[in-house]
C-alpha positions as CSV (number, residue, x, y, z in Angstrom):
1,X,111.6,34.0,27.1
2,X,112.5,29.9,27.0
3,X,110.0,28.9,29.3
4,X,107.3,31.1,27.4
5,X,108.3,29.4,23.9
6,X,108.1,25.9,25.4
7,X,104.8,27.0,27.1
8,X,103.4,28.1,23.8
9,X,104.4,24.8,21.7
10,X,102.9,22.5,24.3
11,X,99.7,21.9,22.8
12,X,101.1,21.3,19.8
13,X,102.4,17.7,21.3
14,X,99.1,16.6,21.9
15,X,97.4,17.1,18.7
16,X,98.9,14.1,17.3
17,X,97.4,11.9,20.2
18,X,93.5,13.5,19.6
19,X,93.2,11.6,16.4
20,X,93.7,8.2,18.4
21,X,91.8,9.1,21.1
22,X,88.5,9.9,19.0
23,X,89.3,7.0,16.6
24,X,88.7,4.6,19.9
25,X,85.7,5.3,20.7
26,X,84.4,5.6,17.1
27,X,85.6,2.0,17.0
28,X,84.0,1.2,20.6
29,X,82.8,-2.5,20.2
30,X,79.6,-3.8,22.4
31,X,79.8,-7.7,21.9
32,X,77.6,-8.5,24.6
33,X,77.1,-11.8,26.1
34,X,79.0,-13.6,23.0
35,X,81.4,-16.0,23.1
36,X,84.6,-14.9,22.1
37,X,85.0,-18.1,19.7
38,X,81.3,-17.3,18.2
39,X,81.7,-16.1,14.2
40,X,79.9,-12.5,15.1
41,X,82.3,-11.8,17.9
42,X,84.5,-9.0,16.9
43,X,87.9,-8.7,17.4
44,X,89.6,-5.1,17.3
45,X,93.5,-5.7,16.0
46,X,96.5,-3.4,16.0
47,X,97.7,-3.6,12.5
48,X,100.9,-1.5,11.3
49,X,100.3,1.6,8.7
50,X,102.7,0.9,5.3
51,X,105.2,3.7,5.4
52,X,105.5,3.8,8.8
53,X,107.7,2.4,11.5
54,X,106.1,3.2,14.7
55,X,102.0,3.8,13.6
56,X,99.5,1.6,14.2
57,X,95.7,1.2,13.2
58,X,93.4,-0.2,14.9
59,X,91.1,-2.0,12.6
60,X,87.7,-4.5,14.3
61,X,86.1,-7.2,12.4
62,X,84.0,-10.6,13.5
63,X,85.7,-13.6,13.9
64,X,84.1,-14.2,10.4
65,X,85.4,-12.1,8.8
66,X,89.0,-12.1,10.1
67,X,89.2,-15.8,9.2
68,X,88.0,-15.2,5.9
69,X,91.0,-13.1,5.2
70,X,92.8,-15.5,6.7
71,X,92.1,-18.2,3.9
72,X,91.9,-15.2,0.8
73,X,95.6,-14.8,2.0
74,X,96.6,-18.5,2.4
75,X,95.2,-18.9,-1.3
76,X,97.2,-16.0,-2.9
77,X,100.3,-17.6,-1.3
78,X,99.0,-20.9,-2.3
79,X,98.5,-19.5,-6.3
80,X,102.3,-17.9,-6.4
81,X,103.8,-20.8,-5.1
82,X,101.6,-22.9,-7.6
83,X,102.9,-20.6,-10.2
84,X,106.3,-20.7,-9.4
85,X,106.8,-24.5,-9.3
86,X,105.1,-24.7,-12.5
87,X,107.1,-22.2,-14.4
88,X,110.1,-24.0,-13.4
89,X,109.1,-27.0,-14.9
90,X,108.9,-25.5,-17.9
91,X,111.5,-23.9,-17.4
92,X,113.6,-26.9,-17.1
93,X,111.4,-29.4,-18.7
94,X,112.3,-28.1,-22.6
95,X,116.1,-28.1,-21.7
96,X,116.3,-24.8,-21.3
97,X,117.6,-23.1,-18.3
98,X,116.5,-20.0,-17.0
């Protein structure tokens, strides 16, 4: 009776995987003869899925594109720190501490 239980629940183990299997070759990238450094070369990245400790999604942009978030994100850090220096100063510049 066990055995036919655990028969009966195995393909419910491998549904999760189907997802991730058809996402991959949805996402199949054909870069050709390009050179990996070249700005329409694209680059597929494992990037972790908020909420979740152990899922992962694969997500493929150019080189372009990739570097341009690169420097969006280097210029919101830049802005908060901007921010934060300046609203110590006055902060501390009127004598008041806060």
């Amino acid at each position: 009776m066990r055995a036919l239980i655990i028969l009966s629940l195995l393909p419910l183990l491998a549904l999760p995987a189907l997802p991730a299997a058809a996402q991959k070759a949805d996402q199949a990238v054909d870069n050709g003869d390009l050179d990996p450094r070249h700005p329409d070369f694209v680059r597929c990245r494992k990037m972790p899925v908020p909420g979740s400790t152990f899922q992962k999604k694969r997500i493929c942009k150019s080189n372009r594109d990739w570097q341009r978030d690169l420097e969006e994100a280097r210029g919101q850090t830049d802005d908060m720190a901007t921010q934060a220096r300046n609203s110590r100063k006055d902060c501390y510049g009127s004598g008041i501490y806060c």
